[in-house]
C-alpha positions in Angstrom: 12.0 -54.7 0.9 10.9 -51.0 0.5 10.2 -50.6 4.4 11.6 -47.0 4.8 8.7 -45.5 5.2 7.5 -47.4 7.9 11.2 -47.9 9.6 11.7 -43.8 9.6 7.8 -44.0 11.0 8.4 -45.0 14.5 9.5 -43.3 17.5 13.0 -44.2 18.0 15.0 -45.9 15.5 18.1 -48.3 16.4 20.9 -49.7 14.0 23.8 -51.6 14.7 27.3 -50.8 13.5 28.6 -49.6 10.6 24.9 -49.9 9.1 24.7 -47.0 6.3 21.2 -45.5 5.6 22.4 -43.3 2.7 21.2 -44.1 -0.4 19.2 -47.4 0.9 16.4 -44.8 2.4 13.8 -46.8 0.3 14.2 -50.0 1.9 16.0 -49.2 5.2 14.8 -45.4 5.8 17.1 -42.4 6.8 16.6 -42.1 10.5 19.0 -43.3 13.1 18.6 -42.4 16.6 20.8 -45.0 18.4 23.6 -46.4 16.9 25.1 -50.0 19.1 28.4 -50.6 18.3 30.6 -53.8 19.3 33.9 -54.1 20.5 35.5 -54.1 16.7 33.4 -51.0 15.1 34.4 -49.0 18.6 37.9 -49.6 17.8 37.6 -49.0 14.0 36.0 -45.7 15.0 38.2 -44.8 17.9 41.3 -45.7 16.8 41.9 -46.0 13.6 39.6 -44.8 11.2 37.3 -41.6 13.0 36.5 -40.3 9.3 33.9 -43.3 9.1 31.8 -41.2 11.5 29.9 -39.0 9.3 27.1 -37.2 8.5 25.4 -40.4 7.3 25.5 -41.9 11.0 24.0 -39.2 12.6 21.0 -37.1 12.6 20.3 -33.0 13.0 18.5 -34.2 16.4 20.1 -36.0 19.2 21.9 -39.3 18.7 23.6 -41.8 20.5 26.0 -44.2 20.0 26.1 -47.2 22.5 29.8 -49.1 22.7 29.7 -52.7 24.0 32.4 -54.7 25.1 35.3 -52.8 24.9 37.9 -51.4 27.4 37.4 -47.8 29.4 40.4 -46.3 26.5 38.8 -47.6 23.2 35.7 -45.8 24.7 37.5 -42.4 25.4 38.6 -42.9 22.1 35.0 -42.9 20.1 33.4 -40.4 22.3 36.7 -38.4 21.5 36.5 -39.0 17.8 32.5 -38.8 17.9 32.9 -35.1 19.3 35.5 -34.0 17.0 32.8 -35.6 13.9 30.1 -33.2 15.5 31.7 -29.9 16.2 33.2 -30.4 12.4 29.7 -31.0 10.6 28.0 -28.2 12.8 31.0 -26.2 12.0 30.3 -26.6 8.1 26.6 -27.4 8.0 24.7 -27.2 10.8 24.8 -23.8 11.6 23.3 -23.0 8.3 20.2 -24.8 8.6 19.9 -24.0 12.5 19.4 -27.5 14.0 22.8 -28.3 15.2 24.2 -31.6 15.4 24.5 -33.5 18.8 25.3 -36.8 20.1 25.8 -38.9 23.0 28.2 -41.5 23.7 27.1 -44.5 26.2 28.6 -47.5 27.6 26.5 -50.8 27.9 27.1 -52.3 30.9 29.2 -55.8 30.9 26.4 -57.0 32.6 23.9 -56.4 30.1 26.2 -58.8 28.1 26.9 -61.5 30.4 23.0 -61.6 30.6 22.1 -62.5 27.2 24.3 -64.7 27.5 22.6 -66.4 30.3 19.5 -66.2 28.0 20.7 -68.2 24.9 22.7 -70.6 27.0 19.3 -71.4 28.7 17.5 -71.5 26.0 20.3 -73.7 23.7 20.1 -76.6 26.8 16.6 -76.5 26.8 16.0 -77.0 22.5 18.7 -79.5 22.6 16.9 -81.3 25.2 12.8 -80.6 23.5 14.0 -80.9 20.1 17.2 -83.9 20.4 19.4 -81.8 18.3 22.2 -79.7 18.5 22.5 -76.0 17.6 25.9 -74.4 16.1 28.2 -71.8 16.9 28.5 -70.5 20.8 26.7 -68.5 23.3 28.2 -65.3 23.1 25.1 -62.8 21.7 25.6 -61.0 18.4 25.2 -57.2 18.2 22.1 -57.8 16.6 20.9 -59.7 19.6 22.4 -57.4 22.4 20.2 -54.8 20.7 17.3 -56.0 20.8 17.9 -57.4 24.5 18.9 -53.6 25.5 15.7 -52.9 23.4 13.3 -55.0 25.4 14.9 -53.2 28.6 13.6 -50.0 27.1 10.8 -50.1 24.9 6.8 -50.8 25.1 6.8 -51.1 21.3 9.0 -52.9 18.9 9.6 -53.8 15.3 12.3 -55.7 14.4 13.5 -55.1 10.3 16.1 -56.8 8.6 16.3 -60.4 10.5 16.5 -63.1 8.3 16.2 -66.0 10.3 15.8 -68.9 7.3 18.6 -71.7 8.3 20.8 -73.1 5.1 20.4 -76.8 5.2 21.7 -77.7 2.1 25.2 -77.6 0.8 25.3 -75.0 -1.7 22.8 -72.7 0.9 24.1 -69.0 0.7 22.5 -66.2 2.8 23.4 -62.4 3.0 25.1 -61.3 5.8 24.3 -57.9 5.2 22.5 -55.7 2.8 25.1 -53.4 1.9 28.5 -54.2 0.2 30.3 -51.0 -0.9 31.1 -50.4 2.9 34.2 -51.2 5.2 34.0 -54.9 6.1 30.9 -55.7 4.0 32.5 -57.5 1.1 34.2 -60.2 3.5 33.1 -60.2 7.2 30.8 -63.1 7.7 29.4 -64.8 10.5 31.5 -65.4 13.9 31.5 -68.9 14.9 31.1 -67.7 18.8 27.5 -66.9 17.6 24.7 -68.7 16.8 22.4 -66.9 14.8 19.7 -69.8 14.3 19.5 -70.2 18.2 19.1 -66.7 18.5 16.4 -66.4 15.5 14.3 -69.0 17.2 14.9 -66.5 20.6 13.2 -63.6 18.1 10.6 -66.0 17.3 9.7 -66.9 21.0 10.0 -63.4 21.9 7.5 -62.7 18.9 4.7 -65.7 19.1 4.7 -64.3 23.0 3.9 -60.4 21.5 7.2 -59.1 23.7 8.3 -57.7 19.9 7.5 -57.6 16.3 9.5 -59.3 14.1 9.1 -58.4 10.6 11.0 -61.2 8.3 12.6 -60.1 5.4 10.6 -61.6 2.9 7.3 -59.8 3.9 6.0 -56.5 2.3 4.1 -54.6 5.7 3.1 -51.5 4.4 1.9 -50.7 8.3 4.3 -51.6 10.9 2.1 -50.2 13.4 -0.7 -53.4 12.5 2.1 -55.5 14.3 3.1 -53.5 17.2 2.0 -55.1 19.8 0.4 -53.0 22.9 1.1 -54.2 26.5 -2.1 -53.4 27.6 -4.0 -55.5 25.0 -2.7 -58.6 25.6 -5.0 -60.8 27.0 -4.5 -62.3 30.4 -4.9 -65.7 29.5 -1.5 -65.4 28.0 0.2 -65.7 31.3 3.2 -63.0 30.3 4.1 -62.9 34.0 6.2 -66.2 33.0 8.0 -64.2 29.8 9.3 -61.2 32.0 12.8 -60.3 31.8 14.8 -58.3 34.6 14.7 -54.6 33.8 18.5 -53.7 34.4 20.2 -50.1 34.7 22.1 -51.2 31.4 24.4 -47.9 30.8 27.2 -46.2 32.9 29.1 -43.1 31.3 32.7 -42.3 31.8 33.5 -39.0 33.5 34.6 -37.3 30.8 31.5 -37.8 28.4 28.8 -35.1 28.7 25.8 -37.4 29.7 22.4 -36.2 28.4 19.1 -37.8 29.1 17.5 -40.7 27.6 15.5 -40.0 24.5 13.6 -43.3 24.9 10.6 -44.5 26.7 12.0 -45.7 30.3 8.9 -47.5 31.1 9.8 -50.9 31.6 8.0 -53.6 29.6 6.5 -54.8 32.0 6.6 -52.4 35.0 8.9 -54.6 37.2 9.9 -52.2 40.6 13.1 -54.2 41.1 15.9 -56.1 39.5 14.9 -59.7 39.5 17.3 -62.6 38.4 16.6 -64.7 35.8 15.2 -68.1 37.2 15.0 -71.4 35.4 11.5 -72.6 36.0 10.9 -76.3 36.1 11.4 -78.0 32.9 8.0 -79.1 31.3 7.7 -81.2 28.1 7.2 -79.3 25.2 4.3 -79.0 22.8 5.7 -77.9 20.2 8.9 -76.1 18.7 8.8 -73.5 20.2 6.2 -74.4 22.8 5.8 -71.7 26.0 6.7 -74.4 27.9 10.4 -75.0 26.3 10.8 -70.8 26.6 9.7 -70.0 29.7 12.3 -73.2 30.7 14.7 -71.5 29.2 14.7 -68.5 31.4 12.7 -65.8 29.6 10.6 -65.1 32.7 
């Protein structure tokens, strides 16, 4: 894909996981300022195998990694292991190029979760209904999807990299799960069935054709992400983006123990909401299309 360059360009850069950046810089680029990890990758980490946290996942600024769905103890365990990592490399390399090493650890929220979960249960009865067909796997959101949705909490701006959202319709149909495979897990992990990756690609694409985010499929060559960043303040109001809101959440909560640091990310709301608000399911209007407004403001992006 060769989209390095314009990945490392922007102002905060997210990965999810175990994601490695060395020696993909060309097409992934080296910069990783937030790190999500999900309840398996936390425990790998934590518990078992701390080594994985190298130099490669962080950077000589501040980082943060972000553990979801896991217990209070496998989060002691990471932010344990993830301090040890840090005063090691700063130990042997940081203090000879004078920009220390430091990170972070957070914890999202359970709520957060059980919110995006809301979202592509919404959305899933309200294709099924538009569309007469039924999508697989479940409703429980992928990493790749809580990341984004913590995203949209934070961000005015974003690009998404590295979704391919092309569905396999035909037998023989195989797609890459990932785009390394020399790494732990990357040779056999494949998709969980409690997800549902097209449902939530057609979210991605809702969440695009609206202008909430960027998505940048993988088969494109965008030399200038910036060209499809999409600025609040020029949308036009004939858009109707009232309707596409979502509830601006405090999404984080930090154990005790865990020095907490601030944010490094714009807190600005998308769309300046002043208070929580739940998600609503407006009334259900036919569709016009696919992926018609209609069908996702029904399904309870609003």
């Amino acid at each position: 894909a060769r989209m390095g360059g314009g990945i490392d360009a922007h102002d905060t850069v997210l990965r999810i996981n175990q994601a490695p950046t060395l020696g993909f810089e060309a097409d992934v680029g080296s910069r990783t300022n937030l790190r999500v990890l999900n309840k398996k990758w936390t425990h790998v980490y934590g518990a078992h195998h701390p080594e994985l946290i190298t130099a490669d996942y962080f950077s000589r600024k501040h980082h943060q990694l972000i553990v979801s769905r896991c217990n209070v103890g496998e989060f002691k365990k990471v932010a344990v292991a993830a301090a040890r990592m840090v005063d090691n490399m700063n130990r042997t390399a940081g203090a000879e190029v004078g920009q220390p090493y430091n990170a972070t650890v957070r914890f999202m929220a359970t709520r957060l979760v059980a919110h995006a979960a809301a979202l592509i249960t919404n959305f899933r009865r309200v294709m099924q209904e538009a569309m007469q067909r039924r999508y697989r796997g479940g409703n429980a959101p992928s990493s790749g999807f809580m990341a984004v949705f913590y995203a949209l909490q934070r961000c005015r701006n974003i690009t998404l990299f590295g979704f391919s959202l092309d569905e396999c319709r035909s037998g023989g149909c195989v797609r890459p799960y990932h785009y390394f495979f020399n790494y732990p897990d990357s040779e056999w992990l494949r998709a969980h069935a409690s997800h549902s990756f097209s449902l939530e690609g057609l979210i991605l694409e809702a969440l695009h054709l609206t202008r909430r985010l960027c998505l940048v499929k993988h088969h494109l060559n965008l030399s200038d992400p910036s060209s499809c960043a999409f600025s609040i303040a020029a949308i036009p109001e004939a858009a109707d983006l009232s309707r596409y809101r979502l509830p601006h959440y405090k999404m984080m909560k930090l154990a005790p123990d865990v020095r907490a640091h601030p944010m490094r990310l714009d807190s600005t709301p998308v769309m300046q909401q002043q208070q929580q608000q739940q998600m609503q399911s407006p009334q259900h209007q036919k569709p016009g299309g696919t992926l018609s407004e209609a069908a996702v403001a029904a399904a309870g992006i609003s």
